[in-house]
SEDREN-170174 format. One line per 4 residues: number of its first residue (from 1); their letters; for each residue x, y, z of N, C-alpha, C, O. Coordinates in pm, whole numbers, plus 50000, padded with zeros to 5 digits. Layout:
N
NUM) A) X,Y,Z,X,Y,Z,X,Y,Z,X,Y,Z; ...
//
This chain:
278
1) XXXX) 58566,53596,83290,58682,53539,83221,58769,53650,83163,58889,53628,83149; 58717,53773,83127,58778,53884,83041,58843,53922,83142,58965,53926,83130; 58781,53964,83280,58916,53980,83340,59011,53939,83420,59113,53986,83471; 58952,53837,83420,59036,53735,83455,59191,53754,83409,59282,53810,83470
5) XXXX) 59191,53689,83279,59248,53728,83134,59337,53880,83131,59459,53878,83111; 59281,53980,83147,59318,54114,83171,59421,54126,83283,59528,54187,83281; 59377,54069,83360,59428,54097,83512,59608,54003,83459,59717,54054,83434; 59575,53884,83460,59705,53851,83419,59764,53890,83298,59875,53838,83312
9) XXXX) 59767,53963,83158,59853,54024,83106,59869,54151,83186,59989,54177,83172; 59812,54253,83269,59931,54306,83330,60003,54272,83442,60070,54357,83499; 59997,54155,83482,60054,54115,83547,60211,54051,83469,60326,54055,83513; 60168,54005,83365,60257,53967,83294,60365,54099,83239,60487,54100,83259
13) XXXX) 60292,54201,83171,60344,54296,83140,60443,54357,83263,60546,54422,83245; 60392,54324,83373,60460,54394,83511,60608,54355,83526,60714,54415,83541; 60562,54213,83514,60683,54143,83547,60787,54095,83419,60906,54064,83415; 60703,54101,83342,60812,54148,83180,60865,54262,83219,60973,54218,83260
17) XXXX) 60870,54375,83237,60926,54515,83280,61044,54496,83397,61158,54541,83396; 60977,54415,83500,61069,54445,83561,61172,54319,83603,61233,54307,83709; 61174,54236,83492,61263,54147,83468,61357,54191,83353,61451,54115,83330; 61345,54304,83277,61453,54358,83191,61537,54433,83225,61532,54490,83334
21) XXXX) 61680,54459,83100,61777,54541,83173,61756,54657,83165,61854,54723,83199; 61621,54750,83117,61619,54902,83143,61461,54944,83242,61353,54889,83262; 61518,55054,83276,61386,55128,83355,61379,55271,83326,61486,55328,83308; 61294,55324,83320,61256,55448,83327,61306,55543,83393,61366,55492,83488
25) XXXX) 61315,55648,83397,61376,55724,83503,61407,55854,83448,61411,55868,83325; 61438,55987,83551,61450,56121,83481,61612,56116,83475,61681,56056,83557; 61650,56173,83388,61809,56167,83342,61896,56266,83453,61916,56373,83395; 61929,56268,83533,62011,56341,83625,62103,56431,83584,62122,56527,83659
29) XXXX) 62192,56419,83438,62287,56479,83401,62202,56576,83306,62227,56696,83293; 62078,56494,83229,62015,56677,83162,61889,56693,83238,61831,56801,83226; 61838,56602,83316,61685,56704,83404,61588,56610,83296,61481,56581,83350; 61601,56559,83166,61501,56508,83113,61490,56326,83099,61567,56231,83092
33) XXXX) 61393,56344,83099,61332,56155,83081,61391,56101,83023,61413,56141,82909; 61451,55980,83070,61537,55859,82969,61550,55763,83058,61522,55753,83178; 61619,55663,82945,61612,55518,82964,61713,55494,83030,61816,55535,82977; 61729,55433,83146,61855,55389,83238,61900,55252,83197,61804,55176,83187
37) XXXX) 62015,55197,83170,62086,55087,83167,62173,55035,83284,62276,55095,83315; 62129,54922,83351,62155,54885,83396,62301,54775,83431,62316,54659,83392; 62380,54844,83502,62528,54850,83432,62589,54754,83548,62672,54807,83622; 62565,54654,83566,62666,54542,83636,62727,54500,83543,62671,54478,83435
41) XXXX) 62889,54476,83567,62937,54374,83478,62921,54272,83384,62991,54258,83284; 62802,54184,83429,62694,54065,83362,62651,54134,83287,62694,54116,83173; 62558,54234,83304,62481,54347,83228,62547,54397,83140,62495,54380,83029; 62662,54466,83139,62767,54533,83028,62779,54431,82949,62737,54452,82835
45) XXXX) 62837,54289,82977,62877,54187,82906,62746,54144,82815,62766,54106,82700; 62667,54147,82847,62504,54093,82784,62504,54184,82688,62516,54142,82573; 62491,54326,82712,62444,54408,82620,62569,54449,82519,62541,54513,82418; 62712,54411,82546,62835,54429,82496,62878,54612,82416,62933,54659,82317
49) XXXX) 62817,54649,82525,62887,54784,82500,62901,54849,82621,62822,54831,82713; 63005,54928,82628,63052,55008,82783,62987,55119,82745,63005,55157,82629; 62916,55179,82815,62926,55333,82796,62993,55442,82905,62976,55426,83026; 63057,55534,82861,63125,55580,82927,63118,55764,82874,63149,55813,82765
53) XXXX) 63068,55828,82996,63050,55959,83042,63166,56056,83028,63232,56051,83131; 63236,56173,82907,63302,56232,82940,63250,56386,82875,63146,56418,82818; 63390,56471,82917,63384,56604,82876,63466,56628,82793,63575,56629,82849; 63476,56650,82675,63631,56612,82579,63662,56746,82559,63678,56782,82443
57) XXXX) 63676,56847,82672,63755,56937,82615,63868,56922,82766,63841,57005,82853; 63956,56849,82790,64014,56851,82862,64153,56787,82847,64198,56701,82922; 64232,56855,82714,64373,56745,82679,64437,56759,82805,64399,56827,82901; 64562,56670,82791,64540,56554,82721,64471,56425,82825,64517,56311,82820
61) XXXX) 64375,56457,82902,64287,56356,82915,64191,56313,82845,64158,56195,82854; 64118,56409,82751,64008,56375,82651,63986,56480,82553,63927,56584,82583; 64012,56466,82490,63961,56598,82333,63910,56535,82249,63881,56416,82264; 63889,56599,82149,63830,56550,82008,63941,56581,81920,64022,56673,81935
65) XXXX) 63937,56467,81794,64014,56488,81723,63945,56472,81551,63899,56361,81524; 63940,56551,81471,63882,56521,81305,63976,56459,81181,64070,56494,81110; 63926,56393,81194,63990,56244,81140,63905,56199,80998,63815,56116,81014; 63929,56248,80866,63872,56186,80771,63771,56247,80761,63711,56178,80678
69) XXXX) 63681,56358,80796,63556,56388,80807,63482,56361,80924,63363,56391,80934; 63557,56297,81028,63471,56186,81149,63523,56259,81299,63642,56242,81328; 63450,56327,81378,63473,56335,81519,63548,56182,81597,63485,56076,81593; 63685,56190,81665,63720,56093,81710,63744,56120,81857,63815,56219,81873
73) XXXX) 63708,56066,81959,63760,56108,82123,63903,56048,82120,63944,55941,82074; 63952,56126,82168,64125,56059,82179,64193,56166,82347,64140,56266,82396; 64324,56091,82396,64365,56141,82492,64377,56009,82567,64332,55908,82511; 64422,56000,82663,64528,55907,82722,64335,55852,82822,64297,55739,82794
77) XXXX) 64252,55925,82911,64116,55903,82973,64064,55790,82811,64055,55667,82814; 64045,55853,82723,63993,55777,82599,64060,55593,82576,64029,55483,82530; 64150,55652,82633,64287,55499,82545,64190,55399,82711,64130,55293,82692; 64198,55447,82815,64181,55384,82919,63981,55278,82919,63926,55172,82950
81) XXXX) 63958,55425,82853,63828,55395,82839,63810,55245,82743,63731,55154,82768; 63919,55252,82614,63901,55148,82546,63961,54992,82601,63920,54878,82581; 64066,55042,82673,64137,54960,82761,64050,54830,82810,64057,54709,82788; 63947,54934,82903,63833,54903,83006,63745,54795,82908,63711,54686,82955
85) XXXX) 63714,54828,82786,63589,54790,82698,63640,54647,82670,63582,54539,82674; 63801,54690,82632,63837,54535,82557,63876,54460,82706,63895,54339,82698; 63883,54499,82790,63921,54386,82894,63815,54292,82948,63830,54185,83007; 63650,54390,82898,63557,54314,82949,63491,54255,82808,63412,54167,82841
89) XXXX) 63492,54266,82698,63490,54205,82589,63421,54251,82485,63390,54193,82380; 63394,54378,82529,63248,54496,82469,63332,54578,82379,63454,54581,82364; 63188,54675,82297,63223,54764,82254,63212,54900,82331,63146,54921,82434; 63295,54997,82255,63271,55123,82347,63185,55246,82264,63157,55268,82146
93) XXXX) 63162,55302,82375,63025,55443,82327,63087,55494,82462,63108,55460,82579; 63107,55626,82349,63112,55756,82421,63046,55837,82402,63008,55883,82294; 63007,55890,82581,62898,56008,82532,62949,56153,82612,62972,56172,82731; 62956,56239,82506,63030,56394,82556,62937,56481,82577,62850,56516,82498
97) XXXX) 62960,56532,82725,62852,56619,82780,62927,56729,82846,63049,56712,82848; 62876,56852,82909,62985,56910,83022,62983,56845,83104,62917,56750,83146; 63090,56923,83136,63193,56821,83305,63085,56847,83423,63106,56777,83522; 63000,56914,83429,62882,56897,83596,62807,56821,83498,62719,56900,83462
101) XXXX) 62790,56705,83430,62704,56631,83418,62712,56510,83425,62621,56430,83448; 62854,56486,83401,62919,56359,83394,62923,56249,83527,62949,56129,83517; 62885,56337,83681,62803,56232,83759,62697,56194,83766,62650,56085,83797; 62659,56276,83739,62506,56230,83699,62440,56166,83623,62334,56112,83656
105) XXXX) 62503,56160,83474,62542,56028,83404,62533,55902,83425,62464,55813,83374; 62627,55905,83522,62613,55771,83621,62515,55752,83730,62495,55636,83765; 62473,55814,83769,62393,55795,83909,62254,55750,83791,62208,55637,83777; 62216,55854,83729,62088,55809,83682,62120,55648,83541,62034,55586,83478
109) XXXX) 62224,55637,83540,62202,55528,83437,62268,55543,83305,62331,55469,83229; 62234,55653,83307,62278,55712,83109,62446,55662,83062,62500,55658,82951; 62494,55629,83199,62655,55603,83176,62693,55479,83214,62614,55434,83297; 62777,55410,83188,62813,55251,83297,62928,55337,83441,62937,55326,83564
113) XXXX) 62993,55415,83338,63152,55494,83433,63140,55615,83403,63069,55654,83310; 63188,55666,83455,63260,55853,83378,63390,55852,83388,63450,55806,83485; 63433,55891,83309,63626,55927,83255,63638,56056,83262,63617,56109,83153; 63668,56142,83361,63693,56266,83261,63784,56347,83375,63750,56447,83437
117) XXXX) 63886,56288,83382,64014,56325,83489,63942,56378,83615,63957,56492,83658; 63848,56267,83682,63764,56320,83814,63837,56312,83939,63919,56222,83950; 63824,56368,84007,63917,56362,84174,63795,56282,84261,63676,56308,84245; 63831,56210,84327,63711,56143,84420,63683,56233,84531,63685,56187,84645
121) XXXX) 63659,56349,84511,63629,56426,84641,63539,56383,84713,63433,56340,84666; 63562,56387,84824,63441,56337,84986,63333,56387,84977,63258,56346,85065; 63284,56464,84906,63171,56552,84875,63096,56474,84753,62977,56504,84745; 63126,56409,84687,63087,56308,84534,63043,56207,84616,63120,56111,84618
125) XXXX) 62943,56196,84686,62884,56050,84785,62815,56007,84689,62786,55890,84711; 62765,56051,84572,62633,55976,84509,62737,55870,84425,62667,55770,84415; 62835,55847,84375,62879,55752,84320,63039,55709,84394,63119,55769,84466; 63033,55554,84323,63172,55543,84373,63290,55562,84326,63266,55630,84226
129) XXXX) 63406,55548,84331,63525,55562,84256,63635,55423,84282,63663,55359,84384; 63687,55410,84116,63769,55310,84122,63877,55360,84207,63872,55468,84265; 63979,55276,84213,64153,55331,84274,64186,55427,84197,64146,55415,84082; 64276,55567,84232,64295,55640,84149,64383,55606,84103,64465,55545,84172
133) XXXX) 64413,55636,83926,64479,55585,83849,64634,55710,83743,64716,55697,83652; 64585,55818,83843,64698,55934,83781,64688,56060,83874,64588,56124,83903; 64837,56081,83919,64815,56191,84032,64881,56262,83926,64956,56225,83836; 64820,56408,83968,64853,56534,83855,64829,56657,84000,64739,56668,84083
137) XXXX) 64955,56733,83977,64934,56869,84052,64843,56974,83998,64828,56944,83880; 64776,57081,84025,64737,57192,83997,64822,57335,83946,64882,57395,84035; 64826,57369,83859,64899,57434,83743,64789,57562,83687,64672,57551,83649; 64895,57711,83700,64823,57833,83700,64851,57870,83549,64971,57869,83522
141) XXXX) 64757,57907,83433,64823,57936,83292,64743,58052,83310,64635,58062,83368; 64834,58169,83232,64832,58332,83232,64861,58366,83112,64952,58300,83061; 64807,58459,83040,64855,58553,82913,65008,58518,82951,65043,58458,83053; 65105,58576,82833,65225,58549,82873,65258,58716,82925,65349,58758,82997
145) XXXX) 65171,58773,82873,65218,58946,82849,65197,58946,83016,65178,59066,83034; 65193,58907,83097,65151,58936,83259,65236,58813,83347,65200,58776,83458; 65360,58757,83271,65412,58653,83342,65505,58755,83451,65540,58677,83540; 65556,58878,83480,65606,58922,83559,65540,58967,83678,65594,59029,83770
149) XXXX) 65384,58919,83668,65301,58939,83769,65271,58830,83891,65228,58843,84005; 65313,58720,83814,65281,58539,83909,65418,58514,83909,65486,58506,83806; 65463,58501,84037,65573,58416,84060,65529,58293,84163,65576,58179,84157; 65406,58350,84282,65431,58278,84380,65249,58259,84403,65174,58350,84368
153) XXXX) 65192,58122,84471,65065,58193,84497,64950,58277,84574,64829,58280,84597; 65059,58334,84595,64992,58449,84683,64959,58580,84575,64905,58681,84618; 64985,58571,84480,64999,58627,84362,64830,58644,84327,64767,58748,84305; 64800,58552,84329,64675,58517,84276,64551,58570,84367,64430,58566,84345
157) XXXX) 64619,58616,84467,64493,58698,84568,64413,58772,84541,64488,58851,84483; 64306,58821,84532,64240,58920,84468,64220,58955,84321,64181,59053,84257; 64259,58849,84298,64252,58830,84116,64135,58775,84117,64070,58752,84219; 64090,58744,83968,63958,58725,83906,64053,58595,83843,64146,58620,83767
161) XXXX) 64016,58435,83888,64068,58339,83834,63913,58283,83773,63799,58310,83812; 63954,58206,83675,63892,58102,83593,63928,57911,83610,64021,57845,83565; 63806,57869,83695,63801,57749,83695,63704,57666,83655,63592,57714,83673; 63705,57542,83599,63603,57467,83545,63469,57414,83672,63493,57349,83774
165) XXXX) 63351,57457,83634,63237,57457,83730,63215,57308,83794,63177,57209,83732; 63236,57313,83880,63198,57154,83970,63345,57107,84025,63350,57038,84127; 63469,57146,83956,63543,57099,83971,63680,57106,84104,63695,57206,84174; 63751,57006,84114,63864,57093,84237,63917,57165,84234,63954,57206,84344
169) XXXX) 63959,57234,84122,64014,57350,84082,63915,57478,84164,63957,57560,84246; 63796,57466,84120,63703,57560,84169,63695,57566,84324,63682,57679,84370; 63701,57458,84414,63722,57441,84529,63852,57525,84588,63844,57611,84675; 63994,57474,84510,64078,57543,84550,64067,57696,84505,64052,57776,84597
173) XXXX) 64071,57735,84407,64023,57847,84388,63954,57956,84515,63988,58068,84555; 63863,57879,84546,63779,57938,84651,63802,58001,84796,63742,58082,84866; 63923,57921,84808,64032,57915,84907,64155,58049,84901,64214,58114,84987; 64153,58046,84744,64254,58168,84746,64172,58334,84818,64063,58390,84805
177) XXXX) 64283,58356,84883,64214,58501,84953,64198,58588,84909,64290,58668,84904; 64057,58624,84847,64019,58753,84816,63997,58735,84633,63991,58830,84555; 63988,58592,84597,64004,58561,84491,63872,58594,84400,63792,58542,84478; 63797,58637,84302,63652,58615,84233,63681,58529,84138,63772,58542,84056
181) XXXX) 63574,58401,84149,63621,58312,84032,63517,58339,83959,63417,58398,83999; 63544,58277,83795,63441,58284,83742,63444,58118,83650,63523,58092,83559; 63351,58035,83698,63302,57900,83674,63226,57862,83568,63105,57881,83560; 63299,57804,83481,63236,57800,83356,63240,57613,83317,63345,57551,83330
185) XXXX) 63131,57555,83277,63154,57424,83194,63225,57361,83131,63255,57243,83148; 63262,57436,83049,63400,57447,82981,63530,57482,82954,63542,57604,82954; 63636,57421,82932,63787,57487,82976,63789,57542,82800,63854,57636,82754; 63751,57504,82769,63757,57579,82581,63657,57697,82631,63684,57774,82538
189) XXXX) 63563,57769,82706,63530,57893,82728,63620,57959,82815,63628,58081,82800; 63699,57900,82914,63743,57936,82968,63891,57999,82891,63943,58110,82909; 63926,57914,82821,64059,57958,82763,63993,58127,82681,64060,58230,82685; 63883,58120,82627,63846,58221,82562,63857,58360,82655,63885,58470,82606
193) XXXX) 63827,58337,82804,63776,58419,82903,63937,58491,82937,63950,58608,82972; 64047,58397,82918,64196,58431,82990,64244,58528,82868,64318,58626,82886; 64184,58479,82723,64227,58538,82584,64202,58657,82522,64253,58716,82427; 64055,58693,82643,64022,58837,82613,63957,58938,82737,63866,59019,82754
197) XXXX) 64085,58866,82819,64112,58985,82971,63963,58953,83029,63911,59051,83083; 63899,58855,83028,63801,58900,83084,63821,58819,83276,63759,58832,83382; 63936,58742,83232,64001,58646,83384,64143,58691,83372,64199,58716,83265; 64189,58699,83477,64322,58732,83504,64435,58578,83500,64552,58595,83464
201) XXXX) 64392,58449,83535,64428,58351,83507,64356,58251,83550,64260,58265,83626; 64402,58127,83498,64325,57997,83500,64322,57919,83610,64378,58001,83683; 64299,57816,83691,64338,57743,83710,64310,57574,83703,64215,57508,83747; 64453,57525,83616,64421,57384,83583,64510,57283,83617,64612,57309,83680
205) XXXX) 64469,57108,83562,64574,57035,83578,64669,57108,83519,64655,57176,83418; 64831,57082,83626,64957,57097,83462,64956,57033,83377,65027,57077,83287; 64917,56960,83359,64906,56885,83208,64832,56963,83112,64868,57021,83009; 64680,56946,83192,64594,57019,83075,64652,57199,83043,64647,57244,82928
209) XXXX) 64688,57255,83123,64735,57392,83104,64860,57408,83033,64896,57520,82997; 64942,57290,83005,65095,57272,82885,65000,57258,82842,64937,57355,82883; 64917,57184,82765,64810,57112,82667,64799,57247,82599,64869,57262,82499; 64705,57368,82646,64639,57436,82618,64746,57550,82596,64733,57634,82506
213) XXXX) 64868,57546,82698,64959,57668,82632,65031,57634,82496,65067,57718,82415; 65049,57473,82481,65131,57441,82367,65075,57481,82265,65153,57504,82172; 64864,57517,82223,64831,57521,82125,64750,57677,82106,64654,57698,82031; 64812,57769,82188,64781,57899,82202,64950,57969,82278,64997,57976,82392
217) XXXX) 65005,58015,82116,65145,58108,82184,65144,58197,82319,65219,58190,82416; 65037,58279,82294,64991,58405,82392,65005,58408,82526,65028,58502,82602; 64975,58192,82561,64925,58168,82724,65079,58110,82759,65169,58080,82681; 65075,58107,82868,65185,58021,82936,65162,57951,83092,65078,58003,83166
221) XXXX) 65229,57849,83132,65179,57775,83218,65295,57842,83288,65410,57829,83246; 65252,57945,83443,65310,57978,83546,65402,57852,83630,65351,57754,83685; 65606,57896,83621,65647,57813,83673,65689,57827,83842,65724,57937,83885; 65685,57757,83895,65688,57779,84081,65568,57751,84146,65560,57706,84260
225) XXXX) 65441,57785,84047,65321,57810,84124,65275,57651,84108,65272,57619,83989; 65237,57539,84205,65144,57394,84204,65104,57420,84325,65149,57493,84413; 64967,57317,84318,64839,57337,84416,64876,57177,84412,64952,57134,84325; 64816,57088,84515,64803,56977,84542,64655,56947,84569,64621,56974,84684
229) XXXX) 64578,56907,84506,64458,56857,84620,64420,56758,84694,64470,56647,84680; 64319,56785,84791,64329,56684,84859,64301,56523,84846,64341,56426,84910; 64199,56544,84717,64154,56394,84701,64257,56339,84624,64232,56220,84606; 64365,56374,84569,64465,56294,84536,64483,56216,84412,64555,56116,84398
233) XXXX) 64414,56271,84330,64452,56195,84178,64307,56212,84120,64202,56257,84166; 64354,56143,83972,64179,56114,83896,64125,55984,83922,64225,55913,83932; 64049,55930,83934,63970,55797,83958,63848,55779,83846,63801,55867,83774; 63810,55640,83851,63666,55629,83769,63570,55648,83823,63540,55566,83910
237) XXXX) 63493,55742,83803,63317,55738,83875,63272,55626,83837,63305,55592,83723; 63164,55513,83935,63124,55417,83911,62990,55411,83978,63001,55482,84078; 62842,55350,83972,62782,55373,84049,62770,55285,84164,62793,55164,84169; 62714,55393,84290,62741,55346,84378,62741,55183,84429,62850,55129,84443
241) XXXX) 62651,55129,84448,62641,54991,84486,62682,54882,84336,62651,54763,84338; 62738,54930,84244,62799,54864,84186,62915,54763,84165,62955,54717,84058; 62969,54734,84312,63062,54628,84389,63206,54545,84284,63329,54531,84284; 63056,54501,84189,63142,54397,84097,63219,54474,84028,63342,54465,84017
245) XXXX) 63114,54589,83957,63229,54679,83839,63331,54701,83883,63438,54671,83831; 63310,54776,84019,63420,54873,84076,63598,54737,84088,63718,54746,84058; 63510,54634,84147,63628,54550,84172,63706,54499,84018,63826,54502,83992; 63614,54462,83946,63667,54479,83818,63753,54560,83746,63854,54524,83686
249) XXXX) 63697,54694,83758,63767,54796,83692,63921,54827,83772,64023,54869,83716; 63907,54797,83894,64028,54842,83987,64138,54686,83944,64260,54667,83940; 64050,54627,83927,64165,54467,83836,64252,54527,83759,64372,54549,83770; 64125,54566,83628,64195,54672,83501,64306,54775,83571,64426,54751,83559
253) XXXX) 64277,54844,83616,64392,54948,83637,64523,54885,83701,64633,54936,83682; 64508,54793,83763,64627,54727,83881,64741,54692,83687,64854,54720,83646; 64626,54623,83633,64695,54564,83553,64732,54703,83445,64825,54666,83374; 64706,54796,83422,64737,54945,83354,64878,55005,83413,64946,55098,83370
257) XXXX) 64897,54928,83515,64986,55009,83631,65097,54930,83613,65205,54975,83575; 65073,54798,83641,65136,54701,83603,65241,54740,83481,65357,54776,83500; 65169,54723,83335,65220,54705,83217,65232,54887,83166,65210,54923,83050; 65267,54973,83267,65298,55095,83258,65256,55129,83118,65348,55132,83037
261) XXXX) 65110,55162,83063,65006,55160,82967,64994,55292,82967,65005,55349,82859; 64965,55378,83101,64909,55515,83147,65003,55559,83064,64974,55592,82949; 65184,55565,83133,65266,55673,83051,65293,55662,82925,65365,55748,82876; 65223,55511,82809,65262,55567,82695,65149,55635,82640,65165,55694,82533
265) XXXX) 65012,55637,82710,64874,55695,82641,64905,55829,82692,64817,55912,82669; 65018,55876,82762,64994,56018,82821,65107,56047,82633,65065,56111,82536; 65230,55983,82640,65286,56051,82510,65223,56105,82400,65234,56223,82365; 65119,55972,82314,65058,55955,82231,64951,56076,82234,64908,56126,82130
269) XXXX) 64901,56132,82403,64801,56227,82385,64856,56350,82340,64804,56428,82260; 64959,56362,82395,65021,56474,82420,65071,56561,82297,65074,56680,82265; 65119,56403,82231,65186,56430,82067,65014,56453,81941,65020,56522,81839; 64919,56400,81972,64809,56444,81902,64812,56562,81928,64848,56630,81833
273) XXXX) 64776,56647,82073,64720,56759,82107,64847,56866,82002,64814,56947,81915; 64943,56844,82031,65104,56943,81936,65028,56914,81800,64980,57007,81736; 65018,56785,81756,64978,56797,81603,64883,56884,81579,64902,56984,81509; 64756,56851,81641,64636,56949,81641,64672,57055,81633,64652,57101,81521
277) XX) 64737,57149,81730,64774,57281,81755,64865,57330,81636,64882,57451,81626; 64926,57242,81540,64981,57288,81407,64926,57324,81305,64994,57357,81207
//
């Protein structure tokens, strides 16, 4: 009878486990053990919070802002993120990691989406991507003391550029002839790297590189020089067989696009990042 008895509580226990919304699993974005959430639409709505994967040093798509004593995520990626939360009826959680972690985030669970001005490159198979929702060119920022050196990009040949690690920038980069990059996690190390000669120049969105020249005199965003890439804008990382979200979220944006939402969260970012920099 005892094990009888035995035998069915783990059986019970089995199927208690694997009738809930989390599982076990190693975290992909840090290498260590954690709890995966299981992120269908139904699922988000049940548990009523989005979570969402970014890198907040990237104005004006995502920064931090100190507010009262209180870390706040803000930037036009942030406004979208909340966008997303209230359209499905949740609250939002953000979680800030570097930018090579933020797919992984998603693949293993730790995230529902990632925000963090991503390009859907053909090479990103492990997750999917919503419709892209903001095309932005590629933009070269340089000390200013060396602006008689970049006019064109051929300029950039054999230079020592600085691009963010994982990213398209780094791809194109790679491409330039004769170029040494040096790939760092962060565009706040990186700005440090352009600030004390240790890179000859950057390469970023134009946005984020006005962002970063508006709040450092020294730098300036090279004019003539844009890169295009190929994947063609930022999109939402979503995970892969996630069907419903993705169709969902691409609702949200139709309707972002719609009620032209993007260009006033790009002002609002833009005008924080100037305040900040004062």
């Amino acid at each position: 009878m005892k094990k009888v008895l035995a035998v069915f509580l783990v059986m019970a226990l089995f199927l208690g486990a694997c009738a809930g919304e989390k599982t076990n699993s190693t975290n992909e974005a840090t290498g260590e053990s954690s709890v995966n959430v299981k992120n269908d639409v139904e699922a988000i709505q049940k548990r009523g919070k989005l979570i969402v994967a970014t890198s907040a040093d990237y104005p004006p798509y995502e920064f931090t802002l100190l507010k009262d004593g209180k870390t706040e995520f803000v930037g036009f990626d942030m406004e979208l993120a909340k966008y997303i939360a209230k359209e499905l009826g949740v609250e939002l959680e953000i979680r800030d990691m570097d930018f090579k972690n933020v797919i992984g985030a998603v693949t293993s669970g730790m995230a529902d989406i990632a925000l963090a001005g991503l390009s859907p490159k053909a090479d990103r198979t492990e997750v999917a991507f919503s419709d892209i929702y903001y095309h932005a060119t590629q933009g070269v920022l340089i000390r200013i003391a060396d602006k008689d050196l970049y006019k064109a990009k051929e300029d950039l040949e054999d230079k020592k550029l600085g691009v963010q690690l994982g990213s398209i920038q780094e791809e194109i980069g790679a491409e330039i002839k004769g170029a040494k990059l040096s790939s760092l996690p962060l565009v706040t190390a990186l700005i440090q790297e352009l600030k004390t000669n240790k890179v000859d120049a950057l390469i970023l969105e134009k946005p984020v590189a006005a962002a970063y020249a508006k709040a450092n005199p020294e730098l300036m965003v090279v004019e003539g020089i844009e890169m295009i890439d190929d994947a063609g804008g930022s999109a939402v990382a979503i995970g892969k067989n996630n069907l419903n979200l993705q169709k969902k979220i691409n609702e949200i944006l139709a309707k972002v696009k719609e009620e032209n939402l993007l260009e006033t969260w790009i002002v609002e970012a833009n005008k924080l990042q100037e305040e900040q920099g004062d």
